[in-house]
PyMOL Python script that loads the backbone (N, CA, C, O; Angstrom):
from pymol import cmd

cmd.read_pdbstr("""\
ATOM      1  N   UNK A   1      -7.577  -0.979   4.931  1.00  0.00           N
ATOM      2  CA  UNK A   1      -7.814  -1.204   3.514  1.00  0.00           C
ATOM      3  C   UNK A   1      -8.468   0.034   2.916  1.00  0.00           C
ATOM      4  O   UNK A   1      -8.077   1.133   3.309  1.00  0.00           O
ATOM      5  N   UNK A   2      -9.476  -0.052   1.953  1.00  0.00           N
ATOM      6  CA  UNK A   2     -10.189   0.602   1.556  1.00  0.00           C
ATOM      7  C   UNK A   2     -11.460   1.282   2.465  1.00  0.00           C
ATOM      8  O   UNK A   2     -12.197   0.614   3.191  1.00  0.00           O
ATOM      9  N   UNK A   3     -11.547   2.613   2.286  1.00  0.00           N
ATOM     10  CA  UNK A   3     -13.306   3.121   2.178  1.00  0.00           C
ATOM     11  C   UNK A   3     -14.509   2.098   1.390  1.00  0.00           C
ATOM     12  O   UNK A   3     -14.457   2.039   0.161  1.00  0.00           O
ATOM     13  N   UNK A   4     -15.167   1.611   1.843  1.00  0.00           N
ATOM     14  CA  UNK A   4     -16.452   1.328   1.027  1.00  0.00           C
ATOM     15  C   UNK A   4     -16.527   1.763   0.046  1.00  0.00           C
ATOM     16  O   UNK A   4     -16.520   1.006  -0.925  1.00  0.00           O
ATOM     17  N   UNK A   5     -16.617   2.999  -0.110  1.00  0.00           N
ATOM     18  CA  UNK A   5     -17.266   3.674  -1.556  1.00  0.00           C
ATOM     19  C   UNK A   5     -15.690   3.541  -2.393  1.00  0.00           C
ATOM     20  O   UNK A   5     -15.669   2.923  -3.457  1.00  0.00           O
ATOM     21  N   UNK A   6     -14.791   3.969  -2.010  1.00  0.00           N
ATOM     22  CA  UNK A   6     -13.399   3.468  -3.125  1.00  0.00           C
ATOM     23  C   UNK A   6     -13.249   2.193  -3.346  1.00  0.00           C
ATOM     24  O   UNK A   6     -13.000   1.838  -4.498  1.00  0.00           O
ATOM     25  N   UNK A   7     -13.369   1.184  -2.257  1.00  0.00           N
ATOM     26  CA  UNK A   7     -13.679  -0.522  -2.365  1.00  0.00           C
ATOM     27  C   UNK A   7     -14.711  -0.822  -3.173  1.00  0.00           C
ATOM     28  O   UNK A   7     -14.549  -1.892  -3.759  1.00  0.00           O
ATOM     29  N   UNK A   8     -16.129  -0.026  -3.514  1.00  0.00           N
ATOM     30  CA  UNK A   8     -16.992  -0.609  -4.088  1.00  0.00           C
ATOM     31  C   UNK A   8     -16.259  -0.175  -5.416  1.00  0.00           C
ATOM     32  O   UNK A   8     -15.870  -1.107  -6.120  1.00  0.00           O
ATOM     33  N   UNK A   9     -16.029   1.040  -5.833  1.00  0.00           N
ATOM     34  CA  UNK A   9     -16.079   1.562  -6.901  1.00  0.00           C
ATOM     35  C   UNK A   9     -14.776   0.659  -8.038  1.00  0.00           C
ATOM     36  O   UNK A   9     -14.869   0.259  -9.198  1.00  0.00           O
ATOM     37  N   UNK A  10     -13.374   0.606  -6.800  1.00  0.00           N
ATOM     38  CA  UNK A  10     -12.567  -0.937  -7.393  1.00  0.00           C
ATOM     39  C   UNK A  10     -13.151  -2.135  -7.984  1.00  0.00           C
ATOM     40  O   UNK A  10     -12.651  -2.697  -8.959  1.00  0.00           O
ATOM     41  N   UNK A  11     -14.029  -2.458  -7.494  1.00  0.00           N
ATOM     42  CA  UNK A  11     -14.832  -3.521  -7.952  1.00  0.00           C
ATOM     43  C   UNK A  11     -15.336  -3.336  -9.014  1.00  0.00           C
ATOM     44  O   UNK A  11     -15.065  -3.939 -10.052  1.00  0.00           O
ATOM     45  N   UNK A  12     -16.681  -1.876  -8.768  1.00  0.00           N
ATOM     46  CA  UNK A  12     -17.150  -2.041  -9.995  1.00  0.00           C
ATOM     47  C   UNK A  12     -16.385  -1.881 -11.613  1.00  0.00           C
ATOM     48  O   UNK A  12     -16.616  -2.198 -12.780  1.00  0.00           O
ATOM     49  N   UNK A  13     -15.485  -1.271 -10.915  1.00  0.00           N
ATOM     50  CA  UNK A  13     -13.808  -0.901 -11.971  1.00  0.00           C
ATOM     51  C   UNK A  13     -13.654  -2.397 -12.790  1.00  0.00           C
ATOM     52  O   UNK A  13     -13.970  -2.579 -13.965  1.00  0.00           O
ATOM     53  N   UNK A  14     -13.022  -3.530 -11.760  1.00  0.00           N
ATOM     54  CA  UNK A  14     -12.637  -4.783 -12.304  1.00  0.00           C
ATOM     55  C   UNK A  14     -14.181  -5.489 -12.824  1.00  0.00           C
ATOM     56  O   UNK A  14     -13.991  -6.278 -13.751  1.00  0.00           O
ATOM     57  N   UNK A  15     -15.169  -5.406 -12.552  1.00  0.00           N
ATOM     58  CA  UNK A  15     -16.217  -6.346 -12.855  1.00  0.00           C
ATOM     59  C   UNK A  15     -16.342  -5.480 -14.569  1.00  0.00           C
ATOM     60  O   UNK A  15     -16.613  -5.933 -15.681  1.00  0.00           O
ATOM     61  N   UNK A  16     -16.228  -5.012 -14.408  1.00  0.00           N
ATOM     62  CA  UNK A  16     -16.613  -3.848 -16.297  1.00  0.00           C
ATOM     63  C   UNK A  16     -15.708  -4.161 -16.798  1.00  0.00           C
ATOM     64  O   UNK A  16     -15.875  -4.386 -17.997  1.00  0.00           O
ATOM     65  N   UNK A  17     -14.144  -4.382 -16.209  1.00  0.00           N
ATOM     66  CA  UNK A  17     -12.763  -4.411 -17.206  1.00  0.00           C
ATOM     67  C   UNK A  17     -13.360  -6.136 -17.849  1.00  0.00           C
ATOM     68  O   UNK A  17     -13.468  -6.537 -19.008  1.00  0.00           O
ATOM     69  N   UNK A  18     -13.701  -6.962 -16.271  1.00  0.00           N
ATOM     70  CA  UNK A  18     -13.948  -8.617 -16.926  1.00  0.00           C
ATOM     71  C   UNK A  18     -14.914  -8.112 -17.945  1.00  0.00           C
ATOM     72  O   UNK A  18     -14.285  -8.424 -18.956  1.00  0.00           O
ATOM     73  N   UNK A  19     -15.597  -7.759 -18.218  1.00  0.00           N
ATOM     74  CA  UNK A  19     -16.942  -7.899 -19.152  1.00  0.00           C
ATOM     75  C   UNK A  19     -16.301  -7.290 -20.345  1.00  0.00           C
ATOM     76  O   UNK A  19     -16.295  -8.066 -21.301  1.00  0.00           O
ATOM     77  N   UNK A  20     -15.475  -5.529 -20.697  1.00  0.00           N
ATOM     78  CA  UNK A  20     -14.665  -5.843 -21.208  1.00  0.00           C
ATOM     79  C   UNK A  20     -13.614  -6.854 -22.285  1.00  0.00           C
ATOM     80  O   UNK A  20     -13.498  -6.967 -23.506  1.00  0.00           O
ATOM     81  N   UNK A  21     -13.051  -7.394 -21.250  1.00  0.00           N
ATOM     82  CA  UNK A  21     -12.026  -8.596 -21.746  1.00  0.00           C
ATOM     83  C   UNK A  21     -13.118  -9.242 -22.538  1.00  0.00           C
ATOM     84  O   UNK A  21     -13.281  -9.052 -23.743  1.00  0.00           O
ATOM     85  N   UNK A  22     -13.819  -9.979 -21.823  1.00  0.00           N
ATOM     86  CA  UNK A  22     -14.503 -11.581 -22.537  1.00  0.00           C
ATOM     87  C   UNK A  22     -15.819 -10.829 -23.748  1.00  0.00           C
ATOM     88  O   UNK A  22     -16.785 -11.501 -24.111  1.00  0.00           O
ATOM     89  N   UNK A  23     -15.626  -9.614 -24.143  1.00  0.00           N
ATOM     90  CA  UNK A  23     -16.153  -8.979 -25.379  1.00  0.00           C
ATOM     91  C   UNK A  23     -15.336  -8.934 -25.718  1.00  0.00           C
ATOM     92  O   UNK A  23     -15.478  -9.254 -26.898  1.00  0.00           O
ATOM     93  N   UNK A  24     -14.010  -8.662 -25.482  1.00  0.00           N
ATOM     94  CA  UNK A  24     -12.822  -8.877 -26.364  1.00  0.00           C
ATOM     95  C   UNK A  24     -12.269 -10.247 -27.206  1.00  0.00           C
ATOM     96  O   UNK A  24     -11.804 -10.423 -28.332  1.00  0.00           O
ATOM     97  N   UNK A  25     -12.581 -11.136 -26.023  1.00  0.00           N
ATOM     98  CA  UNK A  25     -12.308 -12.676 -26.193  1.00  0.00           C
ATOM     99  C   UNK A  25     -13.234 -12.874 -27.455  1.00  0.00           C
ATOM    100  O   UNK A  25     -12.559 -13.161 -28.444  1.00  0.00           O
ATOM    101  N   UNK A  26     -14.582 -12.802 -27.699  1.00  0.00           N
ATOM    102  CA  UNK A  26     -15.729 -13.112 -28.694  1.00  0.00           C
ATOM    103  C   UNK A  26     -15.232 -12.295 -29.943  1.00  0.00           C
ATOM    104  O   UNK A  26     -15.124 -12.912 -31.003  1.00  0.00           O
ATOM    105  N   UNK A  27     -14.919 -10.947 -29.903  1.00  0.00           N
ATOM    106  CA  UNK A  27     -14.536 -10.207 -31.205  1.00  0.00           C
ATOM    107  C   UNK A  27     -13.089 -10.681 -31.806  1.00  0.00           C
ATOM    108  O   UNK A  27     -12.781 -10.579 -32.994  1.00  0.00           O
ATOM    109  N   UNK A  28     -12.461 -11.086 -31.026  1.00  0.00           N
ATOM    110  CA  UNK A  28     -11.517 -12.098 -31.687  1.00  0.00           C
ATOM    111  C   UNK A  28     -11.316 -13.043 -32.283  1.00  0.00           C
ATOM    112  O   UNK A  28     -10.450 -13.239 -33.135  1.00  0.00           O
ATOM    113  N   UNK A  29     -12.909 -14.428 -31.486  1.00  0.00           N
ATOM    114  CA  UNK A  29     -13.140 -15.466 -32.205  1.00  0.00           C
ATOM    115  C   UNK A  29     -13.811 -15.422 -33.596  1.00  0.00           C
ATOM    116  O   UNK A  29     -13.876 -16.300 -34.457  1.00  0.00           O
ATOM    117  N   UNK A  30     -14.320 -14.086 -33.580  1.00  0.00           N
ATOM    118  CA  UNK A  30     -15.902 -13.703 -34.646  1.00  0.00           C
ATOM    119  C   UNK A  30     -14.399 -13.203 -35.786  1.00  0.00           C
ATOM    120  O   UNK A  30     -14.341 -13.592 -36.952  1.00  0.00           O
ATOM    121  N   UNK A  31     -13.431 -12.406 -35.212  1.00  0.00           N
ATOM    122  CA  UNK A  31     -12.400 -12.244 -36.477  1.00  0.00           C
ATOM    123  C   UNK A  31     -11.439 -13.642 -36.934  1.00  0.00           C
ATOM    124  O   UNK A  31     -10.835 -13.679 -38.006  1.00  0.00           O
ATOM    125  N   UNK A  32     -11.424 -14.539 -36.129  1.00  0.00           N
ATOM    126  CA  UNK A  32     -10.354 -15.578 -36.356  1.00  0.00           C
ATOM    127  C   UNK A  32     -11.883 -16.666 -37.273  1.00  0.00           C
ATOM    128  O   UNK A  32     -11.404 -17.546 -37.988  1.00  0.00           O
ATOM    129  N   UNK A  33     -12.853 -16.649 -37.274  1.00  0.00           N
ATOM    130  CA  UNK A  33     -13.769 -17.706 -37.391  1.00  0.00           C
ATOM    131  C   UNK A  33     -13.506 -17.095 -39.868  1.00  0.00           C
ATOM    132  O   UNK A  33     -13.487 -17.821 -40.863  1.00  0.00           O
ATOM    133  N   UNK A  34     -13.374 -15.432 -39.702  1.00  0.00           N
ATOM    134  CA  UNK A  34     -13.397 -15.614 -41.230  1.00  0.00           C
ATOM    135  C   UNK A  34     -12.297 -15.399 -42.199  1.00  0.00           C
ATOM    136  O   UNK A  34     -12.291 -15.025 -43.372  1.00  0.00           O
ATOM    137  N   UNK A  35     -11.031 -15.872 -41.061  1.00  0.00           N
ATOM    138  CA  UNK A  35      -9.556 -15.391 -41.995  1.00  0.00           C
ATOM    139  C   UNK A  35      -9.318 -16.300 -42.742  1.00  0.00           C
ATOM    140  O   UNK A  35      -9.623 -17.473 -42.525  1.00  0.00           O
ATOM    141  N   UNK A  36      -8.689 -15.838 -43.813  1.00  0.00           N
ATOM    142  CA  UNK A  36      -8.496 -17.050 -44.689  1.00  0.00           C
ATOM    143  C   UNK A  36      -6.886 -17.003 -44.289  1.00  0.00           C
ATOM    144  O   UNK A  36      -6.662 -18.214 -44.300  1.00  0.00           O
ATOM    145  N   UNK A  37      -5.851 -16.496 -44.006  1.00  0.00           N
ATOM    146  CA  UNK A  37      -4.458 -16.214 -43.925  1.00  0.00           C
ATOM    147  C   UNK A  37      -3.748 -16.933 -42.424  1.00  0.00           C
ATOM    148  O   UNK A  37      -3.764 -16.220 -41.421  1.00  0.00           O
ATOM    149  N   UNK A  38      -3.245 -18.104 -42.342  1.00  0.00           N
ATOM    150  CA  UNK A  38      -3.067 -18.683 -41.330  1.00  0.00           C
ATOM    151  C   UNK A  38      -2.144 -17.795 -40.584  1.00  0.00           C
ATOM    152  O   UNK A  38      -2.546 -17.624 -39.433  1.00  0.00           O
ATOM    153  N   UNK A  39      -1.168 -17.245 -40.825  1.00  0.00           N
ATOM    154  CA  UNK A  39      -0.040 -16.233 -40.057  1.00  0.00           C
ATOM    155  C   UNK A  39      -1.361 -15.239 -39.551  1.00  0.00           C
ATOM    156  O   UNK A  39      -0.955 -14.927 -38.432  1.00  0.00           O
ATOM    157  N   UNK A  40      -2.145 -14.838 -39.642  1.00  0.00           N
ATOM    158  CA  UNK A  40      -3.200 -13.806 -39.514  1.00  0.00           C
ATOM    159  C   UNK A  40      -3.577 -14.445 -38.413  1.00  0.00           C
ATOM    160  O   UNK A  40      -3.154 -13.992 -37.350  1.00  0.00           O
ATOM    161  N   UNK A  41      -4.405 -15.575 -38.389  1.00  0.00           N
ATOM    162  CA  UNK A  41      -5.097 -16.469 -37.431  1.00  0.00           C
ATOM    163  C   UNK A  41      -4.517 -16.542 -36.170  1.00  0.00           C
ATOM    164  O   UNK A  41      -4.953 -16.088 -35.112  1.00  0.00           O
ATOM    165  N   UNK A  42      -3.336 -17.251 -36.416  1.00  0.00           N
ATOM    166  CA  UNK A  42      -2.377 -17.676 -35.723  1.00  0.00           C
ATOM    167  C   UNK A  42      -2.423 -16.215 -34.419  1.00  0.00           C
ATOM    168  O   UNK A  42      -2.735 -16.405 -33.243  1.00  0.00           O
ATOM    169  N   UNK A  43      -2.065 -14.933 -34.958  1.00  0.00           N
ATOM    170  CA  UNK A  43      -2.207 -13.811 -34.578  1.00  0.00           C
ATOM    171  C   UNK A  43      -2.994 -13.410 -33.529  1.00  0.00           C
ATOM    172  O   UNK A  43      -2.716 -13.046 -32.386  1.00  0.00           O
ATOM    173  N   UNK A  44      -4.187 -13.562 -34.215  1.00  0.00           N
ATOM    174  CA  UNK A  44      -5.365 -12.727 -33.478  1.00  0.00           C
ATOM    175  C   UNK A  44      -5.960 -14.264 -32.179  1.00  0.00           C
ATOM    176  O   UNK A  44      -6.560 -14.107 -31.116  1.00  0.00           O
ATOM    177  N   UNK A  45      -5.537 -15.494 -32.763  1.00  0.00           N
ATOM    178  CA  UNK A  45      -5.567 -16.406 -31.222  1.00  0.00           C
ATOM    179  C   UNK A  45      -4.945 -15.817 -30.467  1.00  0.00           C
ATOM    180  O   UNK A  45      -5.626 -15.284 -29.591  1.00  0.00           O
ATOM    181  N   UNK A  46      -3.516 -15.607 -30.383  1.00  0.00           N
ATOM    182  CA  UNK A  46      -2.513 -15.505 -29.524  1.00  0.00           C
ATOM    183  C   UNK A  46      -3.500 -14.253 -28.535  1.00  0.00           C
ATOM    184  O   UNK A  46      -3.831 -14.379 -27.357  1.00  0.00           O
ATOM    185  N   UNK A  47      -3.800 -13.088 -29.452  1.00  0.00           N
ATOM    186  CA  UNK A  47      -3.878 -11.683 -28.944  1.00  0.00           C
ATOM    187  C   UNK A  47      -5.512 -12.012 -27.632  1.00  0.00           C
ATOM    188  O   UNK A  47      -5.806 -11.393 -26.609  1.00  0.00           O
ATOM    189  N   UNK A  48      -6.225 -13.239 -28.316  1.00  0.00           N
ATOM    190  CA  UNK A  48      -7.661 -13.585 -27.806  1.00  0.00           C
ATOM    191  C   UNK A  48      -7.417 -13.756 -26.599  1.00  0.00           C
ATOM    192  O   UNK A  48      -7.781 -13.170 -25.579  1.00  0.00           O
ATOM    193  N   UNK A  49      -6.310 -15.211 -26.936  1.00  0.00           N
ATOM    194  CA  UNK A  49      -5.987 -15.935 -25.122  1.00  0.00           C
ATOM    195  C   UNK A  49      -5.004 -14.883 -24.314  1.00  0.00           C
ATOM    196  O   UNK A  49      -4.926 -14.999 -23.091  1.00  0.00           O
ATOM    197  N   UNK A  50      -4.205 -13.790 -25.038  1.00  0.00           N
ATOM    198  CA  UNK A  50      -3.990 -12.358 -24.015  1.00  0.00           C
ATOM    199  C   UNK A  50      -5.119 -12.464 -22.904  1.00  0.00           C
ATOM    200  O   UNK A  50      -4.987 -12.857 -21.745  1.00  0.00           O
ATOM    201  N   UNK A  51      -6.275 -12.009 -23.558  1.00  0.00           N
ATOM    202  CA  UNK A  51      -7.578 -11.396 -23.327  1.00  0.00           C
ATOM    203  C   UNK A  51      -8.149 -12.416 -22.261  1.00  0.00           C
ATOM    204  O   UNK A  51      -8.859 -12.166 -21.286  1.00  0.00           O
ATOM    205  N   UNK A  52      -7.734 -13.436 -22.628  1.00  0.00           N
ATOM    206  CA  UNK A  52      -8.752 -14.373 -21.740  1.00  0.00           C
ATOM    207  C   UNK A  52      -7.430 -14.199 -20.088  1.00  0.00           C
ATOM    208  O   UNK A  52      -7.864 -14.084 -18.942  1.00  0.00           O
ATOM    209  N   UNK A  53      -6.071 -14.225 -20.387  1.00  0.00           N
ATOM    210  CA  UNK A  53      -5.176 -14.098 -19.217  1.00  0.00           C
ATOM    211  C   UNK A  53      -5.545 -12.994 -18.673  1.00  0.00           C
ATOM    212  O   UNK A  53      -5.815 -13.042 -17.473  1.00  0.00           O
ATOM    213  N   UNK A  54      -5.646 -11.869 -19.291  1.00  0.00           N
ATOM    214  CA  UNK A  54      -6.329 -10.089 -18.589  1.00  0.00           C
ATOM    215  C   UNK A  54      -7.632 -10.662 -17.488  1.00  0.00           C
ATOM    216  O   UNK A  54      -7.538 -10.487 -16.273  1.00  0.00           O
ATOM    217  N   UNK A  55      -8.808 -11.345 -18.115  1.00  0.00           N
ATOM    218  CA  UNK A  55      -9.741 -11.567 -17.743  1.00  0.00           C
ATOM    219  C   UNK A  55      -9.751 -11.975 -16.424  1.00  0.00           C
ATOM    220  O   UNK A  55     -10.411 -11.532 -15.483  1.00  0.00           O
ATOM    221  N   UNK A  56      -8.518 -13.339 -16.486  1.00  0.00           N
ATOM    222  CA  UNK A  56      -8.428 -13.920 -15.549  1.00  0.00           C
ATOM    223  C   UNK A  56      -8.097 -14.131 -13.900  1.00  0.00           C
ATOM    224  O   UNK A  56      -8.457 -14.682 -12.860  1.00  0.00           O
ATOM    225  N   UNK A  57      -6.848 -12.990 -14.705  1.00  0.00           N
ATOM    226  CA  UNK A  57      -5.699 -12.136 -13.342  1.00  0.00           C
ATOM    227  C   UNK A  57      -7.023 -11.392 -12.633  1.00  0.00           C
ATOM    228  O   UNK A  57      -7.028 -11.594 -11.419  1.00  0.00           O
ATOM    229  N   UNK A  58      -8.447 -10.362 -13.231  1.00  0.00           N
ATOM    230  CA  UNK A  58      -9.448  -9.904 -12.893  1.00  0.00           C
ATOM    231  C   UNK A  58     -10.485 -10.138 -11.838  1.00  0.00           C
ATOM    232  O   UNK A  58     -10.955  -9.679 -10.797  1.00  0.00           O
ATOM    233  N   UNK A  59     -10.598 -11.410 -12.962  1.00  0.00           N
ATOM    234  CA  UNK A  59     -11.307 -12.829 -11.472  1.00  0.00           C
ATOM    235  C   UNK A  59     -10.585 -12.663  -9.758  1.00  0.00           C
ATOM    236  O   UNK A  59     -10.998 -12.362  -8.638  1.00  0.00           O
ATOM    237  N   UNK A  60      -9.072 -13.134 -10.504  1.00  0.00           N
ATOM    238  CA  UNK A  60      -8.819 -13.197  -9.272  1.00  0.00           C
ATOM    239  C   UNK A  60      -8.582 -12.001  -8.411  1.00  0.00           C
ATOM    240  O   UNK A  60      -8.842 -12.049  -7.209  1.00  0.00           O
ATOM    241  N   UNK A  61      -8.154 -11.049  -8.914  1.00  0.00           N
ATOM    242  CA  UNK A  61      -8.366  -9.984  -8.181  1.00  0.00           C
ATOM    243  C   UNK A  61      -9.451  -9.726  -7.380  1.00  0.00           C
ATOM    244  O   UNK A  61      -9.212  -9.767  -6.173  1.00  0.00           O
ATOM    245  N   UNK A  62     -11.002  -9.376  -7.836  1.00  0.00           N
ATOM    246  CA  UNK A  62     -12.130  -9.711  -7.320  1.00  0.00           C
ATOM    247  C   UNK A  62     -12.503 -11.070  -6.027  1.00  0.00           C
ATOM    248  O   UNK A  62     -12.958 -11.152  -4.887  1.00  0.00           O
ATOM    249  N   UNK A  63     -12.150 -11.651  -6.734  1.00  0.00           N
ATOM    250  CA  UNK A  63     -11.976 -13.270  -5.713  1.00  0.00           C
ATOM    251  C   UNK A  63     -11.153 -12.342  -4.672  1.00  0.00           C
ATOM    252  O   UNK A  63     -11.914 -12.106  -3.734  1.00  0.00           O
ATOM    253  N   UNK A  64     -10.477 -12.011  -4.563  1.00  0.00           N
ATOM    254  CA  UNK A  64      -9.519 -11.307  -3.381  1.00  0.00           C
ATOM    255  C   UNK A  64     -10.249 -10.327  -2.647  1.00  0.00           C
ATOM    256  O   UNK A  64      -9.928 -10.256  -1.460  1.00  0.00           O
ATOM    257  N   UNK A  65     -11.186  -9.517  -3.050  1.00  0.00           N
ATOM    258  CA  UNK A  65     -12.147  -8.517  -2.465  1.00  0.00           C
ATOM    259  C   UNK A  65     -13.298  -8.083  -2.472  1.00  0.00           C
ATOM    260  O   UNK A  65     -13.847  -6.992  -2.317  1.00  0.00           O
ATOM    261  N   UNK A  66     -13.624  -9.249  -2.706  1.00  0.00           N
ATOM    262  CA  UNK A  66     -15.054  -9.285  -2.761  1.00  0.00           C
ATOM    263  C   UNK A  66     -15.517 -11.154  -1.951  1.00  0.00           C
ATOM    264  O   UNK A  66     -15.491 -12.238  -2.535  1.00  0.00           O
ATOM    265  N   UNK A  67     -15.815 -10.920  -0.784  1.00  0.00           N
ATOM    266  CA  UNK A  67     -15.485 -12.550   0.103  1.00  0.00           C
ATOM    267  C   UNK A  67     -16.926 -12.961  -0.791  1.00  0.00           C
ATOM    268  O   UNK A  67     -17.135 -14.165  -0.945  1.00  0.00           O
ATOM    269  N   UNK A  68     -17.418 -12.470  -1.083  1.00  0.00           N
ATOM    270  CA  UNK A  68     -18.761 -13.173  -0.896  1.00  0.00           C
ATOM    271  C   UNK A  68     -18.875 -13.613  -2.673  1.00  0.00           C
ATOM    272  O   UNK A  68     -19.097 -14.752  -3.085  1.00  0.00           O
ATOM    273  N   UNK A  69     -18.707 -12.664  -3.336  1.00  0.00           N
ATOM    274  CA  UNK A  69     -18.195 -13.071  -4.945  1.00  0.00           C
ATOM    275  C   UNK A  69     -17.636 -14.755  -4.723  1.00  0.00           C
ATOM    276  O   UNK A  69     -18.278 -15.783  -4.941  1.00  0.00           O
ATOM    277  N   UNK A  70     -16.477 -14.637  -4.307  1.00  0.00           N
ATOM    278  CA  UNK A  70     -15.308 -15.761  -4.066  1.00  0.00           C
ATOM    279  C   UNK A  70     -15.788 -17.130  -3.042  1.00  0.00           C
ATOM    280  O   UNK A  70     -15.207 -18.215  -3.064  1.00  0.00           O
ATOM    281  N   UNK A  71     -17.155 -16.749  -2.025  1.00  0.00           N
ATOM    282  CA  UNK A  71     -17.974 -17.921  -1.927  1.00  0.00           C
ATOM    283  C   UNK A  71     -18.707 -18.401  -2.955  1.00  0.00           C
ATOM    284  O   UNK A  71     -18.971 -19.595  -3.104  1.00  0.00           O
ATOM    285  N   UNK A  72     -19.000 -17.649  -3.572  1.00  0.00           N
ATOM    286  CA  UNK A  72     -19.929 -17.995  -4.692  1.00  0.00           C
ATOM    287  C   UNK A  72     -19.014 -19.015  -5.710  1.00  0.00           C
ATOM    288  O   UNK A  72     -19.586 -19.997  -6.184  1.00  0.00           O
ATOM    289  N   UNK A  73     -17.324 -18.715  -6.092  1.00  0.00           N
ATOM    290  CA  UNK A  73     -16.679 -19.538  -7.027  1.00  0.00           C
ATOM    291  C   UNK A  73     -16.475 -20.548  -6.345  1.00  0.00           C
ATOM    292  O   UNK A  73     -16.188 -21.484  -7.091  1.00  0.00           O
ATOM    293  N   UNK A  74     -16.480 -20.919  -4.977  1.00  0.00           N
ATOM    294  CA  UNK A  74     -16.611 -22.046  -4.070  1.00  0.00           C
ATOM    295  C   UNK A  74     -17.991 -22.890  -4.144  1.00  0.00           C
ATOM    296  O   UNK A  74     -18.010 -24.045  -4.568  1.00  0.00           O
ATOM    297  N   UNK A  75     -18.806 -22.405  -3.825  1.00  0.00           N
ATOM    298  CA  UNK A  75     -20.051 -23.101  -3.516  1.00  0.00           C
ATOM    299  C   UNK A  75     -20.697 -23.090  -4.543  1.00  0.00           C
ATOM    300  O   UNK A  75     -21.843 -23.321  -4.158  1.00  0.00           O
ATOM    301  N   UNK A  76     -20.722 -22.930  -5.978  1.00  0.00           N
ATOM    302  CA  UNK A  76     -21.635 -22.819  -6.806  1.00  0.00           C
ATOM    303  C   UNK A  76     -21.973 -24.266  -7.210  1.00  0.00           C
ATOM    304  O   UNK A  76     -21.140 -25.153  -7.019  1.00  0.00           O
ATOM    305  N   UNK A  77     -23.707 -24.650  -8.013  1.00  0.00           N
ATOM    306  CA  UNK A  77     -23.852 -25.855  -7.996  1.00  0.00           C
ATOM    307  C   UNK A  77     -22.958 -26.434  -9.256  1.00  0.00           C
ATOM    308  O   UNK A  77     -22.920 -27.644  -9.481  1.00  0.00           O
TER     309      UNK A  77
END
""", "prot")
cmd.dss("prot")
cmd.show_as("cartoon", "prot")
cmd.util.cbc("prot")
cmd.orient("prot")
């Protein structure tokens, strides 16, 4: 697989892209919360829940290489 230090640095790569995304996800809701133009709205949802699928594929990526991250989405209370 990976070196450590290229394995860590992947990670820290995807953990910034998630944080990223789900600032993306919020600046979308904060623009959809004052449109008055429903074709507009309609829009910038679609482009949000993009953001939230980017996010997601992320997770799982991480979940994939990082074991101990991915106990944590297992065992959490």
């Amino acid at each position: 697989m990976y070196s450590n230090d290229v394995e860590n640095a992947d990670l820290r790569k995807a953990r910034a892209s998630i944080a990223e995304e789900l600032e993306a996800v919020s600046w979308y809701e904060k623009r959809i919360e004052g449109v008055k133009d429903a074709e507009l709205a309609k829009i910038l949802a679609h482009n949000r829940d993009e953001e939230k699928e980017h996010a997601a594929m992320l997770i799982e990526w991480v979940r994939k290489n990082d074991k101990t991250q991915d106990d944590a989405f297992k065992s959490h209370d």
